[in-house]
PyMOL CGO cylinders between C-alpha atoms (Angstrom):
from pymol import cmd
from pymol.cgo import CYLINDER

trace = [
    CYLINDER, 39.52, 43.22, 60.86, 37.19, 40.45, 59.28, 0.3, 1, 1, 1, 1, 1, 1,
    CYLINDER, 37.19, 40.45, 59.28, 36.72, 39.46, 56.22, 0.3, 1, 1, 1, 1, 1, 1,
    CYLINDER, 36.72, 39.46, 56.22, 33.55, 39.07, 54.35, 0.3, 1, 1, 1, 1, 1, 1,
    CYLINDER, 33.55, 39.07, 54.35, 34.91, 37.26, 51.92, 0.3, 1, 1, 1, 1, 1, 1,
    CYLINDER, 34.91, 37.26, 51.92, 35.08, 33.67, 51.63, 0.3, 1, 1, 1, 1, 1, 1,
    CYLINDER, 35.08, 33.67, 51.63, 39.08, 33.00, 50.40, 0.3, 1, 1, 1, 1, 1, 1,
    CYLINDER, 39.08, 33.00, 50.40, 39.72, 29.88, 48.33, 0.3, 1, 1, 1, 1, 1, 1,
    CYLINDER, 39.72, 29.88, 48.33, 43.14, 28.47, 47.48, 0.3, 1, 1, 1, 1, 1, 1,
    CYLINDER, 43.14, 28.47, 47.48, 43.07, 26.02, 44.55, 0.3, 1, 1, 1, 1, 1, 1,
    CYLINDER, 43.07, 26.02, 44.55, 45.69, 23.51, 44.66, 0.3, 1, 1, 1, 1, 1, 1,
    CYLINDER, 45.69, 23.51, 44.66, 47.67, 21.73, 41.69, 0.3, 1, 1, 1, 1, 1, 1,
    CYLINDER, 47.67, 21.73, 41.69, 45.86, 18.65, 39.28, 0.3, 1, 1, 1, 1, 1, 1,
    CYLINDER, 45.86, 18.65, 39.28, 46.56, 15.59, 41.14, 0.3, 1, 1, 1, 1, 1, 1,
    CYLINDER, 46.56, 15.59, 41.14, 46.34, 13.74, 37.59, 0.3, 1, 1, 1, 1, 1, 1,
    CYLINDER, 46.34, 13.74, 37.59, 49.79, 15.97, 36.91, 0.3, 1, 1, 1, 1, 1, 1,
    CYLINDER, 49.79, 15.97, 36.91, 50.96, 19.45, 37.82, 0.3, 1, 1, 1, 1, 1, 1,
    CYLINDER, 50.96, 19.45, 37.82, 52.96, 19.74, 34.76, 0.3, 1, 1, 1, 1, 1, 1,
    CYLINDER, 52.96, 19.74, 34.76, 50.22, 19.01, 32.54, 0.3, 1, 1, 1, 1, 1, 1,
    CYLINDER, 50.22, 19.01, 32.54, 48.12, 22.32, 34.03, 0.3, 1, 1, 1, 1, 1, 1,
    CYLINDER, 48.12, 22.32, 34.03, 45.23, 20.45, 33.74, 0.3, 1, 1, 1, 1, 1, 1,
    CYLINDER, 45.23, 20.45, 33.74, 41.71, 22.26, 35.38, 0.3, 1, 1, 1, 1, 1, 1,
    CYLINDER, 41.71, 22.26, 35.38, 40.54, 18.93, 36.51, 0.3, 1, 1, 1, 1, 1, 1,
    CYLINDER, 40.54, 18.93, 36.51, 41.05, 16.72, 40.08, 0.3, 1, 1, 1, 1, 1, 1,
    CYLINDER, 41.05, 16.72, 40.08, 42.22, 20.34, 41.89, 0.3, 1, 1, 1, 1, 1, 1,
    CYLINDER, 42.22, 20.34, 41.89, 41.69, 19.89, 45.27, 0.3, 1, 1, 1, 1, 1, 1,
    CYLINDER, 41.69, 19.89, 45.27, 40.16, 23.19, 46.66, 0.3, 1, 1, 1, 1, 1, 1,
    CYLINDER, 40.16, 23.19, 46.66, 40.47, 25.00, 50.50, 0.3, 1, 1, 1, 1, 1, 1,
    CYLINDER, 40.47, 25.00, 50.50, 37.58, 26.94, 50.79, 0.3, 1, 1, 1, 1, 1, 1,
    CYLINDER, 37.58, 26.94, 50.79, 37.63, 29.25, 54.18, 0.3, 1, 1, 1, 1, 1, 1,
    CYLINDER, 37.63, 29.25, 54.18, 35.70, 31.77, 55.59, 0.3, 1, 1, 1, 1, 1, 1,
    CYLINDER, 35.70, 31.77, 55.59, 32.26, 32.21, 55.90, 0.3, 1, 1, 1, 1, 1, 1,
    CYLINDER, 32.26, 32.21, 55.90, 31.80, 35.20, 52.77, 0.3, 1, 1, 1, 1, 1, 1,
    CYLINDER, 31.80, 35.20, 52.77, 28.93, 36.47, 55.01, 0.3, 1, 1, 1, 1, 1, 1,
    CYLINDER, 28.93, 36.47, 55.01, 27.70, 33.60, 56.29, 0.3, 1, 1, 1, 1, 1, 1,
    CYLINDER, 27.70, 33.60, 56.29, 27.02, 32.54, 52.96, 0.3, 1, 1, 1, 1, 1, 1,
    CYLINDER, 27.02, 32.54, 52.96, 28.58, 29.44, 53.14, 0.3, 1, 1, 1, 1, 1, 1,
    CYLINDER, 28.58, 29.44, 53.14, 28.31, 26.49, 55.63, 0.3, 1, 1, 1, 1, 1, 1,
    CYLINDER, 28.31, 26.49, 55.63, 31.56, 25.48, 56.89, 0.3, 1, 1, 1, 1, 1, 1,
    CYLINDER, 31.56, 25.48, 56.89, 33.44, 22.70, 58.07, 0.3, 1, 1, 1, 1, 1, 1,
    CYLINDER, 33.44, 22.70, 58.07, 32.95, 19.56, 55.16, 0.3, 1, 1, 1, 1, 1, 1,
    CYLINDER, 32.95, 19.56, 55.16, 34.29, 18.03, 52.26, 0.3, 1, 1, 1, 1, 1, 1,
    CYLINDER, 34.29, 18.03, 52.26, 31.77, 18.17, 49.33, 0.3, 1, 1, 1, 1, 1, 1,
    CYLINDER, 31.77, 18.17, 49.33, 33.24, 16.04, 46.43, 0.3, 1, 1, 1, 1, 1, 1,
    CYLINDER, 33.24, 16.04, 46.43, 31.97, 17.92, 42.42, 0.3, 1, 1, 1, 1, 1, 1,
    CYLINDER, 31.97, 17.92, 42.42, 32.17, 15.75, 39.93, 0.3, 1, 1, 1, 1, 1, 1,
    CYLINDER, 32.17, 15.75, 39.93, 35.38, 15.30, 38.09, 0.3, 1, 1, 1, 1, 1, 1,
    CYLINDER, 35.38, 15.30, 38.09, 34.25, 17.19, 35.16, 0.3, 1, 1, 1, 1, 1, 1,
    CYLINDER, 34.25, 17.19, 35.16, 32.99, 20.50, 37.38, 0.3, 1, 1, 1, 1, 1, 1,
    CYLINDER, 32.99, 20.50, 37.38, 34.34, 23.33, 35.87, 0.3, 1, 1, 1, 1, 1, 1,
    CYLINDER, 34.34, 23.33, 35.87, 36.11, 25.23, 38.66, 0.3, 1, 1, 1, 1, 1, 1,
    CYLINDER, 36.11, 25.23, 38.66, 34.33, 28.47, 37.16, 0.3, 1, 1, 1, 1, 1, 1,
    CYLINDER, 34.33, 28.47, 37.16, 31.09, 27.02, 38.32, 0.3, 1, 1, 1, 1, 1, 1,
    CYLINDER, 31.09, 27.02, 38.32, 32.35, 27.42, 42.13, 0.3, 1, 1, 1, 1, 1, 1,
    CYLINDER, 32.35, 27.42, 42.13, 33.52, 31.15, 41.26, 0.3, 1, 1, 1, 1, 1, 1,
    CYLINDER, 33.52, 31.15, 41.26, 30.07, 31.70, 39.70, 0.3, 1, 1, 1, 1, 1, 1,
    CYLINDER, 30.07, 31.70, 39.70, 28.23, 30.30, 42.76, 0.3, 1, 1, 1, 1, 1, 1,
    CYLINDER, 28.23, 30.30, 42.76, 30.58, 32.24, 45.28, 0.3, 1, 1, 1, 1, 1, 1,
    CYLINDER, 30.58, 32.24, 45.28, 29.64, 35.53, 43.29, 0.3, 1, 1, 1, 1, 1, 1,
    CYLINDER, 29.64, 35.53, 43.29, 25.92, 34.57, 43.07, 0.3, 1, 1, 1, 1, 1, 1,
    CYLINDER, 25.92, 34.57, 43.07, 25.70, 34.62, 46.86, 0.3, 1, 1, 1, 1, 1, 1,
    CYLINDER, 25.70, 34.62, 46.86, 27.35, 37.49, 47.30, 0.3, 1, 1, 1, 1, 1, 1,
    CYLINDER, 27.35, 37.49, 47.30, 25.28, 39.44, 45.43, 0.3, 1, 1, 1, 1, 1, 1,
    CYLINDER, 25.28, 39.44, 45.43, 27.28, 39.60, 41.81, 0.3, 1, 1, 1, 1, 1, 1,
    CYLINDER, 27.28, 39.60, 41.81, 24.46, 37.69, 39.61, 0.3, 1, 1, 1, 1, 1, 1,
    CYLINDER, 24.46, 37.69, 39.61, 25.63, 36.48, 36.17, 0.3, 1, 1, 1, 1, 1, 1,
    CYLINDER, 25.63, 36.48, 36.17, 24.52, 33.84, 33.75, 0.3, 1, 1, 1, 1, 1, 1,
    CYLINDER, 24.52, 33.84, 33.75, 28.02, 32.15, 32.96, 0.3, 1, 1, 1, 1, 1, 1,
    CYLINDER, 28.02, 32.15, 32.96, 31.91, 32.96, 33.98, 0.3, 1, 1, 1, 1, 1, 1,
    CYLINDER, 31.91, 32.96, 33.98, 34.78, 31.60, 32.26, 0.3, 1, 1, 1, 1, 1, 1,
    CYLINDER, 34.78, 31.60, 32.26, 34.02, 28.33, 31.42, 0.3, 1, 1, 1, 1, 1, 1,
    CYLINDER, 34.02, 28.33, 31.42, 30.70, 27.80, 34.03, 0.3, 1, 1, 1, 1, 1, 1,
    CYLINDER, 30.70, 27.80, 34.03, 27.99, 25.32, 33.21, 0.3, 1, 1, 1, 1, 1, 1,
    CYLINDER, 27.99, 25.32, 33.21, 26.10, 26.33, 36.22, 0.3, 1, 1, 1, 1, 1, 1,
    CYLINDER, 26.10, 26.33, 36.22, 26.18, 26.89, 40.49, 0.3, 1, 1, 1, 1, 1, 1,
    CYLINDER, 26.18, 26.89, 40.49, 27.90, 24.70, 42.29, 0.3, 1, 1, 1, 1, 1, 1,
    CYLINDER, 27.90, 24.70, 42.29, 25.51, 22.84, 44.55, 0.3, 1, 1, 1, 1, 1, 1,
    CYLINDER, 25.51, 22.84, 44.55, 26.37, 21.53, 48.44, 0.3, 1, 1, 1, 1, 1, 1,
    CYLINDER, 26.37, 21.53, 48.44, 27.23, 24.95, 49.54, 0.3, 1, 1, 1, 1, 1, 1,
    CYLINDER, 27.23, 24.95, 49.54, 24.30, 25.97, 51.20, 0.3, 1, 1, 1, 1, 1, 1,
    CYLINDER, 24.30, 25.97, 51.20, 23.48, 27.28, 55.18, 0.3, 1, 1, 1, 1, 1, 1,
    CYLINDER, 23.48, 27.28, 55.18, 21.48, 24.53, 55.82, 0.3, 1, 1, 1, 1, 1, 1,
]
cmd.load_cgo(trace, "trace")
């Protein structure tokens, strides 16, 4: 069975797993979610990119539309198709 849901696996803070900081968490994205999302890259946010706003964008493209989640200051861009 496939999945049409993209499946992310958030790793620890490089700056210090002990400190459970949200910030420097290097992030495996897989799956397509639909063929929502282009795959096979590295897109770099910048250090201060809430996490939330990747949650918000993966929800925005798959049809779950919402101003703000958790901490969100917007979409994540560099996702896109094309």
């Amino acid at each position: 069975m496939r999945s049409a849901s993209p499946h992310v696996l958030p790793r620890g803070s490089k700056s210090g797993p002990a400190l459970h900081l949200h910030e420097d968490l290097p992030t495996l994205m897989f799956g397509r979610g639909g063929n929502n999302f282009k795959t096979g890259r590295r897109i770099v946010a910048r250090r201060e990119t809430p996490m939330c706003n990747l949650f918000l964008t993966m929800m925005d493209r798959m049809g779950v539309h919402m101003e703000h989640f958790g901490d969100s200051n917007g979409h994540l861009t560099g996702l896109d198709l094309g």
